[in-house]
C-alpha positions in Angstrom: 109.3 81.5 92.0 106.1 81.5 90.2 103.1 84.1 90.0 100.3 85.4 88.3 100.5 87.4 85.7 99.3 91.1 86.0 96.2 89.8 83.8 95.6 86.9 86.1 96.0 88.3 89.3 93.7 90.7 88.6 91.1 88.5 87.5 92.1 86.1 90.6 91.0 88.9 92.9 93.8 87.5 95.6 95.9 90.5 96.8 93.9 92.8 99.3 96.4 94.4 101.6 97.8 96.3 98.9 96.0 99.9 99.8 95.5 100.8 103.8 92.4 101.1 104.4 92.1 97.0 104.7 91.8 94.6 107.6 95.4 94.4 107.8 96.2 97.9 108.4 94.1 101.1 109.6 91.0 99.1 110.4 89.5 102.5 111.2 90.0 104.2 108.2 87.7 105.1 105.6 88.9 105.6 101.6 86.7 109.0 101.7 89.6 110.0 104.6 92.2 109.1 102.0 93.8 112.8 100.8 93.3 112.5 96.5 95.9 111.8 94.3 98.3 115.2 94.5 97.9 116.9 91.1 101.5 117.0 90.8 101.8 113.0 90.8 104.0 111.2 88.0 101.4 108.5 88.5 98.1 108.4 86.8 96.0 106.9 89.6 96.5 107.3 93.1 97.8 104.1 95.0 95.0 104.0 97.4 92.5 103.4 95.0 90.6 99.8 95.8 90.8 97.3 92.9 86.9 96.9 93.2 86.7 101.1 92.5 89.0 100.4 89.5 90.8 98.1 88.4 93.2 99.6 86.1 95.1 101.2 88.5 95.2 98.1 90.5 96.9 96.5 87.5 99.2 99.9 87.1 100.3 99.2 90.8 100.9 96.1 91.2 103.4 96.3 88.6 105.9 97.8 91.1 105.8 94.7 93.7 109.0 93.0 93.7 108.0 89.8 92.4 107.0 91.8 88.8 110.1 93.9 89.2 113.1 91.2 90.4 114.3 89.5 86.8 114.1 85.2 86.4 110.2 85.4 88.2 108.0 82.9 86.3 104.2 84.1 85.3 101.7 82.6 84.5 98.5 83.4 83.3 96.2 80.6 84.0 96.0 77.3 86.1 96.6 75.8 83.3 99.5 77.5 81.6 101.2 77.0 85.5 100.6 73.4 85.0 102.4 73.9 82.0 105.5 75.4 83.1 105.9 74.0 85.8 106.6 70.7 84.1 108.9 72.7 81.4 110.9 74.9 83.5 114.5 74.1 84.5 114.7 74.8 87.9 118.5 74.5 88.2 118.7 77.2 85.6 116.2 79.8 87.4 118.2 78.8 90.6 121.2 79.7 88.8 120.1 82.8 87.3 118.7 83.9 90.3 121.3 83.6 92.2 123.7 85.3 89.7 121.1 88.2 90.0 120.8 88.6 94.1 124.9 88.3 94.3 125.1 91.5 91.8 122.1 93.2 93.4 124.0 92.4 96.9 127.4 94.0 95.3 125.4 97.0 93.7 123.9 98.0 97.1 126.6 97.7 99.3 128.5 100.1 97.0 125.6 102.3 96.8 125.6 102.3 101.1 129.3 102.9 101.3 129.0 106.4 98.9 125.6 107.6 101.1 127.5 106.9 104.6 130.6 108.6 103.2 129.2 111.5 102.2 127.2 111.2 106.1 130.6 112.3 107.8 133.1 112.6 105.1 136.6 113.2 107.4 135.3 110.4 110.0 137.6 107.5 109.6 135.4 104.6 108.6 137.2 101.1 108.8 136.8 99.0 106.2 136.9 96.1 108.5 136.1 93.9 111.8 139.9 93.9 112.8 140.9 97.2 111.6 137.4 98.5 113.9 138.7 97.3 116.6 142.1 98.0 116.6 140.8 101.5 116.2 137.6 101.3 118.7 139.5 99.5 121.8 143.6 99.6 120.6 144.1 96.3 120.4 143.8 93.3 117.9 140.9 91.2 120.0 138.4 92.2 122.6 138.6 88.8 123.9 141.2 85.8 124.6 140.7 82.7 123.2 
């Protein structure tokens, strides 16, 4: 996957249903509705802020969407340097990589899940499969004949 840079995208002027008070979402509201930014905030600009208002903490948000965060994402930061790497990248590679990437992410958050719905109900028996559910659910090995 490609994308422009955080310089580029910026200067592109492309993304505008990053805050909520866009055509996409909350026609109705107005930025002056918008609570500010609380003082307690980690963050030094609030995420509402429109890119037109200021455009460094358009470039300080974006930063978090998952195509900036996710690893093996190509930038680029011009037409040209697309053009570019486009012809240079090895796409079976990228592929591969990602791939690798999603398979450990997918590993990582199932046994992230398994610890946050054991702690839900810790003496419920949870089975830790299709067959073993339903021997438990309905006592017996199939719900159906074949």
């Amino acid at each position: 996957m490609f994308v422009p840079s955080i310089q580029f995208i910026a200067q592109l002027n492309i993304v505008d249903d990053r805050i909520l008070p866009t055509g996409a979402y909350c026609r109705n509201l107005k930025f002056a509705d918008i609570p500010k930014q609380h003082p307690k905030s980690n963050h030094p600009y609030s995420p509402d802020i429109a890119p037109s208002e200021n455009l460094e903490a358009f470039k300080y948000w974006i930063q978090f969407a998952d195509f900036y965060q996710l690893p093996y994402i190509q930038t680029f930061d011009s037409w040209d340097d697309l053009i570019v790497k486009l012809a240079q990248t090895n796409f079976q590679s990228v592929h591969d990589q990602m791939m690798t990437e999603n398979l450990r992410r997918r590993t990582y958050l199932i046994k992230e899940w398994l610890k946050i719905i054991d702690q839900i109900e810790p003496n419920r028996t949870v089975p830790q499969n299709y067959k073993q559910a339903i021997k438990i659910l309905w006592e017996t090995e199939q719900l159906q004949s074949t």
